[in-house]
CHARMM-style PDB file with segment names, atoms N, HN, CA, C and O in Angstrom:
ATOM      1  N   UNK     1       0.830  -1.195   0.000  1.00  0.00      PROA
ATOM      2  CA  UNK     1       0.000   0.000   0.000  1.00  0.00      PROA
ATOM      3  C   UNK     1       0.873   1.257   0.000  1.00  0.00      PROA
ATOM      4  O   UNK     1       0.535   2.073  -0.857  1.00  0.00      PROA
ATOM      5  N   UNK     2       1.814   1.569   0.686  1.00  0.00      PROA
ATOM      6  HN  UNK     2       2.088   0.906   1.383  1.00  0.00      PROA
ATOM      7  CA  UNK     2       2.810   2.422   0.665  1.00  0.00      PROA
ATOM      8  C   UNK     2       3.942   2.644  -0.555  1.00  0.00      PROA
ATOM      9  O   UNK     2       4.578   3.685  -0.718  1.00  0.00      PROA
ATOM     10  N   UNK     3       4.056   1.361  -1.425  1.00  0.00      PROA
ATOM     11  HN  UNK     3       3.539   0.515  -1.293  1.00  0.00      PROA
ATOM     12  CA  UNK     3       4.313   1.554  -2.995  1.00  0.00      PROA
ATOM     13  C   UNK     3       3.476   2.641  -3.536  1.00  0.00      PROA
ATOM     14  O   UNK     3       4.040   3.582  -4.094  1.00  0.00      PROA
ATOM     15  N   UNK     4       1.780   2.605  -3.399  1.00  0.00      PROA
ATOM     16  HN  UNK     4       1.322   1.840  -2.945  1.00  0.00      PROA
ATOM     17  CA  UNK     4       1.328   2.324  -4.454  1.00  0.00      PROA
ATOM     18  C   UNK     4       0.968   3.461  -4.061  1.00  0.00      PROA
ATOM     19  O   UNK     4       0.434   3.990  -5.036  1.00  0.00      PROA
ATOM     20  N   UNK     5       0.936   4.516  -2.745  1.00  0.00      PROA
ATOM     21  HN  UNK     5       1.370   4.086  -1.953  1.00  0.00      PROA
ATOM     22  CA  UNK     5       0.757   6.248  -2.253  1.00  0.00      PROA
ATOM     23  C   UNK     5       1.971   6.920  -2.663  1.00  0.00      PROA
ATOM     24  O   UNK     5       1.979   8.135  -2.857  1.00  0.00      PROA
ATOM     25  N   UNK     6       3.036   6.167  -2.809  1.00  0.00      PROA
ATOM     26  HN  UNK     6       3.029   5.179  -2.650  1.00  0.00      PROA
ATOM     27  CA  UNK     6       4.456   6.427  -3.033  1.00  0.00      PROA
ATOM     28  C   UNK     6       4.427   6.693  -5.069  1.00  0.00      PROA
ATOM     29  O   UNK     6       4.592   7.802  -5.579  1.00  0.00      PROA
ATOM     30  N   UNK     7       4.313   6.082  -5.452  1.00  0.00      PROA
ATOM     31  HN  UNK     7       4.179   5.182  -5.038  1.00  0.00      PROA
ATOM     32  CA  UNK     7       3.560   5.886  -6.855  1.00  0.00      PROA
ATOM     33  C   UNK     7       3.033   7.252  -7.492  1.00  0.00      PROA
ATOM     34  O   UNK     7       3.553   7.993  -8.326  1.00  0.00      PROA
ATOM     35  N   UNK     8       1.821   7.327  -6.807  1.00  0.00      PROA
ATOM     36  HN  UNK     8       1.399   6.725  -6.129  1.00  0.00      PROA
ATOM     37  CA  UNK     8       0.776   7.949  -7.023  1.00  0.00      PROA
ATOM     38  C   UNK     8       1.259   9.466  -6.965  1.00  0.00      PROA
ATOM     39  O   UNK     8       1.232  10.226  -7.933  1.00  0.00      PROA
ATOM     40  N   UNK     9       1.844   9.897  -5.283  1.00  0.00      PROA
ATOM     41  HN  UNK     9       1.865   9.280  -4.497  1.00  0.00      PROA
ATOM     42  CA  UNK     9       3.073  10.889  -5.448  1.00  0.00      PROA
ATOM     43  C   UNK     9       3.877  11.313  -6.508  1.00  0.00      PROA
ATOM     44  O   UNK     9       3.880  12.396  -7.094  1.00  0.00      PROA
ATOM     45  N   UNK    10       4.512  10.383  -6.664  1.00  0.00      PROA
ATOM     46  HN  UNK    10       4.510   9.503  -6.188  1.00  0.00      PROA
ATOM     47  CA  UNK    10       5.787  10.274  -7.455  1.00  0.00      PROA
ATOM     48  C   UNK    10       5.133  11.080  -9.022  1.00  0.00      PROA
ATOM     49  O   UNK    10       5.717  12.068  -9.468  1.00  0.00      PROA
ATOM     50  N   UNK    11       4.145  10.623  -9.578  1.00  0.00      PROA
ATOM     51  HN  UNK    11       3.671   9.821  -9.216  1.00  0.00      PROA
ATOM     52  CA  UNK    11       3.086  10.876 -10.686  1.00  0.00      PROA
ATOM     53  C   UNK    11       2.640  12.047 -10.420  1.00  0.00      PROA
ATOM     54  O   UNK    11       2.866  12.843 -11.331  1.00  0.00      PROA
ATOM     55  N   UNK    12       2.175  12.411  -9.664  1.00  0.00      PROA
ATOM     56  HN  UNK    12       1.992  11.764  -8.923  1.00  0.00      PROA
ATOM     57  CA  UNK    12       1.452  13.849  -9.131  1.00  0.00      PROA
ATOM     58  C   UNK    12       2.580  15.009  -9.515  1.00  0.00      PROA
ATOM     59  O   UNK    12       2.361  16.012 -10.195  1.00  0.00      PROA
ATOM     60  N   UNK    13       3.988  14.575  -8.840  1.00  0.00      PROA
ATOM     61  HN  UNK    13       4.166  13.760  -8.288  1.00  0.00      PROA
ATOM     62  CA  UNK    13       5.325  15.698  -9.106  1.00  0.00      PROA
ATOM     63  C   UNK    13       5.840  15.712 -10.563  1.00  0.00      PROA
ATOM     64  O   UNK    13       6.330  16.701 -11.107  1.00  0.00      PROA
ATOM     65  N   UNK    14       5.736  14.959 -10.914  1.00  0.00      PROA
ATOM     66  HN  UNK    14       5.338  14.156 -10.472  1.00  0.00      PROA
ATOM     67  CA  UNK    14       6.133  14.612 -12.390  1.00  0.00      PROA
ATOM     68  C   UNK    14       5.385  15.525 -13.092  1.00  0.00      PROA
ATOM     69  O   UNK    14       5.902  16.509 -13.621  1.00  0.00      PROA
ATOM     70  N   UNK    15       3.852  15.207 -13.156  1.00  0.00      PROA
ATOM     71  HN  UNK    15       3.432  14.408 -12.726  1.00  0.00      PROA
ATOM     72  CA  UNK    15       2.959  15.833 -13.699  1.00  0.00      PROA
ATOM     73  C   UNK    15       2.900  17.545 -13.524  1.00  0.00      PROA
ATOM     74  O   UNK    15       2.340  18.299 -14.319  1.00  0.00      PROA
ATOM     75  N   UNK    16       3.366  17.810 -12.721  1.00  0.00      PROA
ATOM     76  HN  UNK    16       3.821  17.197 -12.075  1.00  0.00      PROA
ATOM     77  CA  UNK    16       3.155  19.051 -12.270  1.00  0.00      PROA
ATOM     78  C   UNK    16       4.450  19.846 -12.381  1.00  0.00      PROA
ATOM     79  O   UNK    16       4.534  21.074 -12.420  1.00  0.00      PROA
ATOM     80  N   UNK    17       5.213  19.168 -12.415  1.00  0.00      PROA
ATOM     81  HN  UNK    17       5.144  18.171 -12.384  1.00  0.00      PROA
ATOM     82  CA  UNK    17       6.540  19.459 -12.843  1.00  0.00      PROA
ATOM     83  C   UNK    17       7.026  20.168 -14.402  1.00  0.00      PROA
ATOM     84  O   UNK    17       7.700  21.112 -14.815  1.00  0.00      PROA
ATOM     85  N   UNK    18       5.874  18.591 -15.140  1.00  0.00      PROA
ATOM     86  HN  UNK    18       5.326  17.824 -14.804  1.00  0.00      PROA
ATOM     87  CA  UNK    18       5.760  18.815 -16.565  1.00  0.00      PROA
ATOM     88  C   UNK    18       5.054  20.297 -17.095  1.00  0.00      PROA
ATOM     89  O   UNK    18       5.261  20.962 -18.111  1.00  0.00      PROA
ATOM     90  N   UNK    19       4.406  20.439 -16.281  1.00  0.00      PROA
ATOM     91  HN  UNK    19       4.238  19.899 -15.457  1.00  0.00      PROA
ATOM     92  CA  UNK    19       3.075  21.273 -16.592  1.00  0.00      PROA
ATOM     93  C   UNK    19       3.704  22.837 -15.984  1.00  0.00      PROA
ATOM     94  O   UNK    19       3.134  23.896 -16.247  1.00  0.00      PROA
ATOM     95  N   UNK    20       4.585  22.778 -15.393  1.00  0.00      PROA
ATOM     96  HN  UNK    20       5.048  21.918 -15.180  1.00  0.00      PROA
ATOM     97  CA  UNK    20       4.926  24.088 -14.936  1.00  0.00      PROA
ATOM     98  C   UNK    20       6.015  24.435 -15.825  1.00  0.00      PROA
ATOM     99  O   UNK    20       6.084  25.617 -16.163  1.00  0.00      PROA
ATOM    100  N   UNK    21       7.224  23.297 -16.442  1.00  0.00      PROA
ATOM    101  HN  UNK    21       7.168  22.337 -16.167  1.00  0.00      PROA
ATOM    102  CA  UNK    21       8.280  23.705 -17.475  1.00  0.00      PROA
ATOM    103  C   UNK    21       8.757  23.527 -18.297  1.00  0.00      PROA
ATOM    104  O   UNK    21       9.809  24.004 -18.721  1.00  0.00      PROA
ATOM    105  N   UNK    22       7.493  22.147 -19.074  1.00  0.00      PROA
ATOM    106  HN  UNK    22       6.638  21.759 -18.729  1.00  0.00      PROA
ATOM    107  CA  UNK    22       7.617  22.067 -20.176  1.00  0.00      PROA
ATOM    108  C   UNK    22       6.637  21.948 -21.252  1.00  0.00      PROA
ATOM    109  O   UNK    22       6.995  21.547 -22.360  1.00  0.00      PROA
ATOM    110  N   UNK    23       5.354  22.287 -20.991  1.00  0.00      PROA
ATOM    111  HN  UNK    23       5.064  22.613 -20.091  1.00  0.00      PROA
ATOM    112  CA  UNK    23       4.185  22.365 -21.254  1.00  0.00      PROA
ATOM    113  C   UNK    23       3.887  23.910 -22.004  1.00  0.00      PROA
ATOM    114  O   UNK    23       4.152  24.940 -21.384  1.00  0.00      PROA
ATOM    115  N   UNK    24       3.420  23.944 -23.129  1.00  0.00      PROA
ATOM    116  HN  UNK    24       3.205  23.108 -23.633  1.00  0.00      PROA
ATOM    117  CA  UNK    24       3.014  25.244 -23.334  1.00  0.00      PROA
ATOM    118  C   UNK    24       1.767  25.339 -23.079  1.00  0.00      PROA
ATOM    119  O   UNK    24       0.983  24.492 -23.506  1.00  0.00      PROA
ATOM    120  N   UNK    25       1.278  26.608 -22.181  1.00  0.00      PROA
ATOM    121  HN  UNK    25       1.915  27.297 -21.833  1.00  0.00      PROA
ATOM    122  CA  UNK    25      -0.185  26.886 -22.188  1.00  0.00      PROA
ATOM    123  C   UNK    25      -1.571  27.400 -22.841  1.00  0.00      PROA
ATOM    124  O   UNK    25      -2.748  27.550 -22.512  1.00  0.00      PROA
ATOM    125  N   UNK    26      -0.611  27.605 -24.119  1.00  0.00      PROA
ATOM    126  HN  UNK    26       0.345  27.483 -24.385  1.00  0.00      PROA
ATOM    127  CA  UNK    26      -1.843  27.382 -25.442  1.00  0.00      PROA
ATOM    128  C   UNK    26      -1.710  26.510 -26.195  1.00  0.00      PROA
ATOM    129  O   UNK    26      -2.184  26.867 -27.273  1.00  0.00      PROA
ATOM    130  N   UNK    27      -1.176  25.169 -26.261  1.00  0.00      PROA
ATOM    131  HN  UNK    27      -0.790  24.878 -25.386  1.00  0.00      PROA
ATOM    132  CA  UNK    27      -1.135  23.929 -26.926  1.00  0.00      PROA
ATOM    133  C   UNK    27      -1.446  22.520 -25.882  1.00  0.00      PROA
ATOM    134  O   UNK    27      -1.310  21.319 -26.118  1.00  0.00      PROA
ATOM    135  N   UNK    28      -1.883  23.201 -24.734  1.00  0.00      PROA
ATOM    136  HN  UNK    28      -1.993  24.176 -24.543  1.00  0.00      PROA
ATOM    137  CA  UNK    28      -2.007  21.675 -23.923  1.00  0.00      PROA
ATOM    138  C   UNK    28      -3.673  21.081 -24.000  1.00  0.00      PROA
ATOM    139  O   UNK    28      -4.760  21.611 -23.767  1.00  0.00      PROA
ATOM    140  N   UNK    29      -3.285  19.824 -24.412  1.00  0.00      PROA
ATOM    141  HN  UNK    29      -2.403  19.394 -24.602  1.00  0.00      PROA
ATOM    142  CA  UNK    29      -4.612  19.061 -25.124  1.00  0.00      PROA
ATOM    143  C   UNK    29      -5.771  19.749 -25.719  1.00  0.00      PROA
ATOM    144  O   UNK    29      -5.194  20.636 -26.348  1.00  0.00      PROA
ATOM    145  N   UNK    30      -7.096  19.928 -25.940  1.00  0.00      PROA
ATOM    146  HN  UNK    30      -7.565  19.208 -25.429  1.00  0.00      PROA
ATOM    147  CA  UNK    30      -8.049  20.356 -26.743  1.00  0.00      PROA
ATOM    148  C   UNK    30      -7.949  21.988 -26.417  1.00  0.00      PROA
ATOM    149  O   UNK    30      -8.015  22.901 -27.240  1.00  0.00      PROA
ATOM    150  N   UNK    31      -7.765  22.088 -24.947  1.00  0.00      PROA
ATOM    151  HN  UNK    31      -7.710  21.346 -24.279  1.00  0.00      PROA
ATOM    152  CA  UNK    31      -8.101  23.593 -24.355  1.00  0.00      PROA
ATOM    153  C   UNK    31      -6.922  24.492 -25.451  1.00  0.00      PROA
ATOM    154  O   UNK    31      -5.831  24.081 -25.847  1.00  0.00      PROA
ATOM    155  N   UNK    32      -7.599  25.837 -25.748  1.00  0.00      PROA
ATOM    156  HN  UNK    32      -8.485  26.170 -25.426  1.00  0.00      PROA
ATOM    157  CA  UNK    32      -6.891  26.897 -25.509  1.00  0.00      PROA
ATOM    158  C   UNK    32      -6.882  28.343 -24.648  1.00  0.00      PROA
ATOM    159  O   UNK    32      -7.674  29.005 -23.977  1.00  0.00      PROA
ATOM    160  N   UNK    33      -5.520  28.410 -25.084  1.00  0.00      PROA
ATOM    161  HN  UNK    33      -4.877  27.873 -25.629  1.00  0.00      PROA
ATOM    162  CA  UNK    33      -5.538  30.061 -24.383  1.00  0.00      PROA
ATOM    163  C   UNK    33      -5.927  31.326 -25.071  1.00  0.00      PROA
ATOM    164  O   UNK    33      -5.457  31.680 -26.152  1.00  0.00      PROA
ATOM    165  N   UNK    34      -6.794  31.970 -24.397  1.00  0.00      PROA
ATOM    166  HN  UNK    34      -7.177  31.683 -23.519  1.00  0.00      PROA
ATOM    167  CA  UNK    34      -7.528  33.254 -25.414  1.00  0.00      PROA
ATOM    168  C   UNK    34      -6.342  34.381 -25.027  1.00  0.00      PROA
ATOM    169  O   UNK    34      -6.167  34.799 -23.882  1.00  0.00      PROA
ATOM    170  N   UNK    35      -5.814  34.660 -25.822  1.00  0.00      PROA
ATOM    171  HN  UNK    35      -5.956  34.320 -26.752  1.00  0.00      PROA
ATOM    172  CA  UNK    35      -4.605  36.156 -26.376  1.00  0.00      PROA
ATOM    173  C   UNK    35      -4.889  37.106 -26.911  1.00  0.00      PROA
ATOM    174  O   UNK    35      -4.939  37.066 -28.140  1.00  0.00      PROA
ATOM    175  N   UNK    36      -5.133  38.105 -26.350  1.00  0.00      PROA
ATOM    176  HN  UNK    36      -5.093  38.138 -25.351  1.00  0.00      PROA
ATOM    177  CA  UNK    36      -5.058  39.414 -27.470  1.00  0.00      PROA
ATOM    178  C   UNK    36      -4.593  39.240 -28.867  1.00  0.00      PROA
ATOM    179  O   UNK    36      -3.481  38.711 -28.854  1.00  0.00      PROA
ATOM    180  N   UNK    37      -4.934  39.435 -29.831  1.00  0.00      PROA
ATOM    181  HN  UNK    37      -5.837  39.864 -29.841  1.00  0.00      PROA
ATOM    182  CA  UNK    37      -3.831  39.633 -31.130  1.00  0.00      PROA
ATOM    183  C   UNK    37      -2.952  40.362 -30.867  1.00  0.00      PROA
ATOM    184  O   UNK    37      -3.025  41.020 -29.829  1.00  0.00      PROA
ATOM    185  N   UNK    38      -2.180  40.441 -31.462  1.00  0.00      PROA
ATOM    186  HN  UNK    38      -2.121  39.906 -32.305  1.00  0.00      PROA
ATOM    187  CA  UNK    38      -0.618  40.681 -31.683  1.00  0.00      PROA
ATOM    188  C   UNK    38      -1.003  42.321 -32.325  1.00  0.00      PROA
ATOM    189  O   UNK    38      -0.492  43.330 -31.839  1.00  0.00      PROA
ATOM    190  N   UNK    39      -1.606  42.342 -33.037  1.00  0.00      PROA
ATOM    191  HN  UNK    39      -2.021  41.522 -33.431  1.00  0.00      PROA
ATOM    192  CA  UNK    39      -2.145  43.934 -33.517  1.00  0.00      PROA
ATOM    193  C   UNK    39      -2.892  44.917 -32.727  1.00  0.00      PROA
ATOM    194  O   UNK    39      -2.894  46.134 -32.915  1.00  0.00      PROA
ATOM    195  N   UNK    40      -3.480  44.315 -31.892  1.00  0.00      PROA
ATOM    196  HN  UNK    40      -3.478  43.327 -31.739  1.00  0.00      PROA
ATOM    197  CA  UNK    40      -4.471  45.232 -30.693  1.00  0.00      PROA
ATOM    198  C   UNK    40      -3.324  45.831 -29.919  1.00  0.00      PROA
ATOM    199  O   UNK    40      -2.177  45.425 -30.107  1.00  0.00      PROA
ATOM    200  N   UNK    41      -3.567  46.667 -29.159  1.00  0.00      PROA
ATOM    201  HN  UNK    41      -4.499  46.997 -29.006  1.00  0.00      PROA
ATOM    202  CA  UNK    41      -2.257  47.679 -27.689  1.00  0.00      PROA
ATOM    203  C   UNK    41      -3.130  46.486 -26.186  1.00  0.00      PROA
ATOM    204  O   UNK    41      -4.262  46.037 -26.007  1.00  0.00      PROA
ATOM    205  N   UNK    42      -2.478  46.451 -25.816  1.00  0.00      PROA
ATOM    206  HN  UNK    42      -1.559  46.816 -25.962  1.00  0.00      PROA
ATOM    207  CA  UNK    42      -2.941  45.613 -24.260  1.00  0.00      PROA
ATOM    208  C   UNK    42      -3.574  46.293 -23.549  1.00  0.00      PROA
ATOM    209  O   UNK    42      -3.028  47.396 -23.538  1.00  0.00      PROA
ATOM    210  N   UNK    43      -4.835  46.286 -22.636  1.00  0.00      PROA
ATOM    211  HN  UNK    43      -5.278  45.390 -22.645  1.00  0.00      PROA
ATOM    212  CA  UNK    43      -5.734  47.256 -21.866  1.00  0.00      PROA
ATOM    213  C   UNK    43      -4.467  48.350 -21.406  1.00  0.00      PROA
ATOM    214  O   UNK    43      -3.260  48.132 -21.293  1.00  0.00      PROA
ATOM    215  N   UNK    44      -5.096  49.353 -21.237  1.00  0.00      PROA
ATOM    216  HN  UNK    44      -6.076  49.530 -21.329  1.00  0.00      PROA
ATOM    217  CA  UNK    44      -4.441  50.556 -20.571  1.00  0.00      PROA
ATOM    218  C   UNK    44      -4.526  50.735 -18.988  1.00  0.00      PROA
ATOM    219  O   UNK    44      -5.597  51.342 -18.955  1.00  0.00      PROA
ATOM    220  N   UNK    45      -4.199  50.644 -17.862  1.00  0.00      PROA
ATOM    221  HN  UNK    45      -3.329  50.151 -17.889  1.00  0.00      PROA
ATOM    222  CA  UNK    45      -5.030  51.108 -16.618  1.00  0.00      PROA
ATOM    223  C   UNK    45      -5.369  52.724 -16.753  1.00  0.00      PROA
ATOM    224  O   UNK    45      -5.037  53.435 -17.701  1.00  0.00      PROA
ATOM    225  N   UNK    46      -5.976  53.061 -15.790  1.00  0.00      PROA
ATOM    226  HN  UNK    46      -6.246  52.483 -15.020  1.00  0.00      PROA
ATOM    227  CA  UNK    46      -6.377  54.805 -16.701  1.00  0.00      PROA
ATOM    228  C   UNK    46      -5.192  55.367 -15.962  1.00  0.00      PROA
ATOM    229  O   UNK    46      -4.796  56.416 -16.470  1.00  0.00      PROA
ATOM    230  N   UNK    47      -4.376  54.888 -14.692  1.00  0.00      PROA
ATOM    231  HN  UNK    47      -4.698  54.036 -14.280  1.00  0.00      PROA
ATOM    232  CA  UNK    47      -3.543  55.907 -14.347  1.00  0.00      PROA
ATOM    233  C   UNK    47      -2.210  55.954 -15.453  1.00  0.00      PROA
ATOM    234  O   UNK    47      -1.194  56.650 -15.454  1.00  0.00      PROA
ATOM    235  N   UNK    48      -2.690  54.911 -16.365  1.00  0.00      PROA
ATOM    236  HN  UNK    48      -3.515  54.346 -16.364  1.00  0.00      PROA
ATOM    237  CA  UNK    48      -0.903  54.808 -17.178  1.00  0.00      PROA
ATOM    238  C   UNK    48      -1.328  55.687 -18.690  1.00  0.00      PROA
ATOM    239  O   UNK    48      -0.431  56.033 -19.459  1.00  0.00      PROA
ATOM    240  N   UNK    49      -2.667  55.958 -18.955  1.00  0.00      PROA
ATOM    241  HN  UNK    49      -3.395  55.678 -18.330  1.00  0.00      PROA
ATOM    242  CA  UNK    49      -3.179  56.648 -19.913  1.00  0.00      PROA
ATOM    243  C   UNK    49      -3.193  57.938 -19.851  1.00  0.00      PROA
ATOM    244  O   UNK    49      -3.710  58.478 -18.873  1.00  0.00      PROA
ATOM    245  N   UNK    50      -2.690  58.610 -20.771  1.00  0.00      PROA
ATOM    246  HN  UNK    50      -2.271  58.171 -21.566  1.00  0.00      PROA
ATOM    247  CA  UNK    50      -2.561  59.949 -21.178  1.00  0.00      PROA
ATOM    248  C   UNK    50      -3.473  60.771 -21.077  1.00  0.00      PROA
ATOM    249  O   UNK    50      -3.465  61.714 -20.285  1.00  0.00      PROA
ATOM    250  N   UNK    51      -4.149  60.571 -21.680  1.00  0.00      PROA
ATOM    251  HN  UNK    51      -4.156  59.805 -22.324  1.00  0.00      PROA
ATOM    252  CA  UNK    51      -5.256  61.305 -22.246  1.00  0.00      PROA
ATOM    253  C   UNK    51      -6.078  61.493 -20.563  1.00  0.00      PROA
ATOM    254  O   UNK    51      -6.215  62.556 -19.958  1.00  0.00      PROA
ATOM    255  N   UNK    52      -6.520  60.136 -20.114  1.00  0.00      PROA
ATOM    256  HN  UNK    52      -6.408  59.273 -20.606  1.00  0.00      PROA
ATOM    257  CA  UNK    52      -7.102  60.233 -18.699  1.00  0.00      PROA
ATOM    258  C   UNK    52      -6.431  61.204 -17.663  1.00  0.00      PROA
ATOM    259  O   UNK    52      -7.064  61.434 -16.632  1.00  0.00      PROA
ATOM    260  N   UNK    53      -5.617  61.594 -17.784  1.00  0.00      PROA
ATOM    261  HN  UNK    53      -5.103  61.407 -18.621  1.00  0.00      PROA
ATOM    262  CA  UNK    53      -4.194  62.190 -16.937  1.00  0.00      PROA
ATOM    263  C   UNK    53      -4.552  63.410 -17.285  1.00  0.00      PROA
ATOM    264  O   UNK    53      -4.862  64.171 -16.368  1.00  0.00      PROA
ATOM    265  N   UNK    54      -4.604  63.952 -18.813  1.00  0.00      PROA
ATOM    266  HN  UNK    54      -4.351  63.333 -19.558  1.00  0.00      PROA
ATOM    267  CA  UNK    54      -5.032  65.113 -19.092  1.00  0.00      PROA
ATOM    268  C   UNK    54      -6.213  65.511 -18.883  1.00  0.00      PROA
ATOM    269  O   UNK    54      -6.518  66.699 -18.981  1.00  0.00      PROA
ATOM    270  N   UNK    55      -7.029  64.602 -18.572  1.00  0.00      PROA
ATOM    271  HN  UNK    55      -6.781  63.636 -18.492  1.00  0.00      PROA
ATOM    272  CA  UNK    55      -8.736  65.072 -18.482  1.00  0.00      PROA
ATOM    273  C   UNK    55      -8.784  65.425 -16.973  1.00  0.00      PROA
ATOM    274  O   UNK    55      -9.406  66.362 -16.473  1.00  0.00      PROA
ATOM    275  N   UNK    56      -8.065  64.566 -16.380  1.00  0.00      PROA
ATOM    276  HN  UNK    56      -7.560  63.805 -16.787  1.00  0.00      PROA
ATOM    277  CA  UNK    56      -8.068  64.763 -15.205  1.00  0.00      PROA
ATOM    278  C   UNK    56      -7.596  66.529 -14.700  1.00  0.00      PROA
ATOM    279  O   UNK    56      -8.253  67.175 -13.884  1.00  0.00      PROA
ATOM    280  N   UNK    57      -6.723  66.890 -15.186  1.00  0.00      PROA
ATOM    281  HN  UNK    57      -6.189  66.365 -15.849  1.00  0.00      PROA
ATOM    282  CA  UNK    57      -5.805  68.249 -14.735  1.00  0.00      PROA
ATOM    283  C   UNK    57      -6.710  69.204 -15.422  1.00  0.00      PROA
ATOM    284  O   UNK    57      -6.477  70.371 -15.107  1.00  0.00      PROA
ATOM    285  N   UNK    58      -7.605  69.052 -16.207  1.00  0.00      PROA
ATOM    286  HN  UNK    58      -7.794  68.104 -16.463  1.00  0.00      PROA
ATOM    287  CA  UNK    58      -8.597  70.213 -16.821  1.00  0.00      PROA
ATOM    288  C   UNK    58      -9.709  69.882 -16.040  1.00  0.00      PROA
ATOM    289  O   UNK    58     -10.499  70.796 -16.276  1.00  0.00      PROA
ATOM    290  N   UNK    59     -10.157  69.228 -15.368  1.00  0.00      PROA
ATOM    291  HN  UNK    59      -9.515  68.485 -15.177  1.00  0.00      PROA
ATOM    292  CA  UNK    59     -11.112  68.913 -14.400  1.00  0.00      PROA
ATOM    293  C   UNK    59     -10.628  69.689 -13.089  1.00  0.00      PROA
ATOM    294  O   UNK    59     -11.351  70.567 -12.619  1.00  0.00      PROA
ATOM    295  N   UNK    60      -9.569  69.409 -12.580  1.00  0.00      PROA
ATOM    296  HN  UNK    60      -8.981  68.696 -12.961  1.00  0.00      PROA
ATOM    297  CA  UNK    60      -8.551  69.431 -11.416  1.00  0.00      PROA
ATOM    298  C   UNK    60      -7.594  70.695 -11.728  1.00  0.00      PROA
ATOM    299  O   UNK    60      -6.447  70.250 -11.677  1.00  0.00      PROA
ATOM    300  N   UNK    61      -7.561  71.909 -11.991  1.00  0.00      PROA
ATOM    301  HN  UNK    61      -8.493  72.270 -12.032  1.00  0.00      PROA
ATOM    302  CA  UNK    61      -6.017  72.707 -11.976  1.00  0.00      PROA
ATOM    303  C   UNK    61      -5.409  72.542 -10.540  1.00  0.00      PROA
ATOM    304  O   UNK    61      -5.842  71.956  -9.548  1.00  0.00      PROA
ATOM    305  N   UNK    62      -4.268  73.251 -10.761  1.00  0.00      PROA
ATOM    306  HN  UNK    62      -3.917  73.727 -11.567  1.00  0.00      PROA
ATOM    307  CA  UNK    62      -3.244  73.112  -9.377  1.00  0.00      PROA
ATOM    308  C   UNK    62      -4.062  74.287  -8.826  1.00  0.00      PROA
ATOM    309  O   UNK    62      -4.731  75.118  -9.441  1.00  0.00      PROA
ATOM    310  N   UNK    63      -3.881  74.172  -7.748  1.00  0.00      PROA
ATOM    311  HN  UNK    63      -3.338  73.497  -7.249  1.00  0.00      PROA
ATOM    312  CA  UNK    63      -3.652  75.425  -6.929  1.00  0.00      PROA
ATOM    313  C   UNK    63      -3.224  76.695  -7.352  1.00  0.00      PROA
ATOM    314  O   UNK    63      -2.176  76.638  -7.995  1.00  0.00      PROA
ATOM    315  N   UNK    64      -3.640  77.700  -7.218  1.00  0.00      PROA
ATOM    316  HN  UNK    64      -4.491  77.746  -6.695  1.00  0.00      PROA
ATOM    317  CA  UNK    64      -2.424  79.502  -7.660  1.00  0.00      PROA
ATOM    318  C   UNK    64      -1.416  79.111  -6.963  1.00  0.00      PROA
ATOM    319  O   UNK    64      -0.381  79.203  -7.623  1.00  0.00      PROA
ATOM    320  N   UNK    65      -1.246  78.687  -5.846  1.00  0.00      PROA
ATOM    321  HN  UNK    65      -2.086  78.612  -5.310  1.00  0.00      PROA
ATOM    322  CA  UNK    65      -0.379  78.949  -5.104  1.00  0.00      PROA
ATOM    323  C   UNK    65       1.011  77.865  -4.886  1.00  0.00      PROA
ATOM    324  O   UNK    65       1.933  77.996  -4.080  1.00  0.00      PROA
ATOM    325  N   UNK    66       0.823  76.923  -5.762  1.00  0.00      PROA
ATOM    326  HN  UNK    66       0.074  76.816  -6.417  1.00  0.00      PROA
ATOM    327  CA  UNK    66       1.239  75.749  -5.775  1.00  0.00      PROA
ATOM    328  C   UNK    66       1.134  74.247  -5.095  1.00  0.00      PROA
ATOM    329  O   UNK    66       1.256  73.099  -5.524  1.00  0.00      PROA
ATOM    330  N   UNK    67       0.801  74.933  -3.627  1.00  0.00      PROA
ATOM    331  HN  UNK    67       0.702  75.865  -3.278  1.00  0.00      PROA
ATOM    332  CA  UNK    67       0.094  73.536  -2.896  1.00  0.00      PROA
ATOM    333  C   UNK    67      -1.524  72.556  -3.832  1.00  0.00      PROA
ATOM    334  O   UNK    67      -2.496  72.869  -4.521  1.00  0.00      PROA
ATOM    335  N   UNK    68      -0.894  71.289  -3.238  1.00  0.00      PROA
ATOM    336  HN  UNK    68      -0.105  71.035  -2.679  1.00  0.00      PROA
ATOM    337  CA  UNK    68      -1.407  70.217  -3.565  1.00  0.00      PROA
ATOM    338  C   UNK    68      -3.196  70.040  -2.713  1.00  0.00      PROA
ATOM    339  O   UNK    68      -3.185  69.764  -1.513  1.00  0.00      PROA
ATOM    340  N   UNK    69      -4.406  70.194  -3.331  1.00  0.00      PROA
ATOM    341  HN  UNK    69      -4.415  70.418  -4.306  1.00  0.00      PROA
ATOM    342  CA  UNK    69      -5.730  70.077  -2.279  1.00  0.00      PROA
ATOM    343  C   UNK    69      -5.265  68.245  -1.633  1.00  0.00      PROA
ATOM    344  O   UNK    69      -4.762  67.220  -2.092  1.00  0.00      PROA
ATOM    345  N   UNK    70      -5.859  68.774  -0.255  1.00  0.00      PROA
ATOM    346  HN  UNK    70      -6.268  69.607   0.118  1.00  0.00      PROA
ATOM    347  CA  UNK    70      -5.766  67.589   0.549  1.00  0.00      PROA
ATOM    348  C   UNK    70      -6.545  66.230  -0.487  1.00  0.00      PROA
ATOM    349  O   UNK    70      -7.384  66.458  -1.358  1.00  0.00      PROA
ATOM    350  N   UNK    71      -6.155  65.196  -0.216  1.00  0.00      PROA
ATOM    351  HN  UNK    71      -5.474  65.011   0.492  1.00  0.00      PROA
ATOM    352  CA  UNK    71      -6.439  64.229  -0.989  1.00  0.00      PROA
ATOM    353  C   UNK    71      -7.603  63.464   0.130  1.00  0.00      PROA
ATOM    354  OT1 UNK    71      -8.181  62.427  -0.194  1.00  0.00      PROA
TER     355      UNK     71
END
């Protein structure tokens, strides 16, 4: 019985082993992986977007005085 938990182990690390470094994750059996195309830009977050940044500061001016409004 202790072969055969020993075994079973042994299969479990292997497997997982396989699957973490030599497995690609858009070719493993029927499943695939959904990817952006290669032609699309990758989501933006809005703080890394420009434009949002600028809408923001025409919404928001600084201060006259240079201080920052309490947040």
């Amino acid at each position: 019985m202790l072969y055969l938990l020993a075994a079973i182990g042994a299969i479990c690390v292997v497997v997982l082993l396989w699957r973490a470094f030599v497995a690609n994750p858009t070719t493993v059996g029927d499943r695939r992986v959904s990817r952006p195309p290669s032609g699309r830009p990758a989501p933006m977050a809005p703080d890394d977007d420009p434009e949002f940044l600028r809408s923001l500061e025409r919404k928001n001016p600084p201060e006259p005085d240079g201080k920052q409004p309490p947040v």
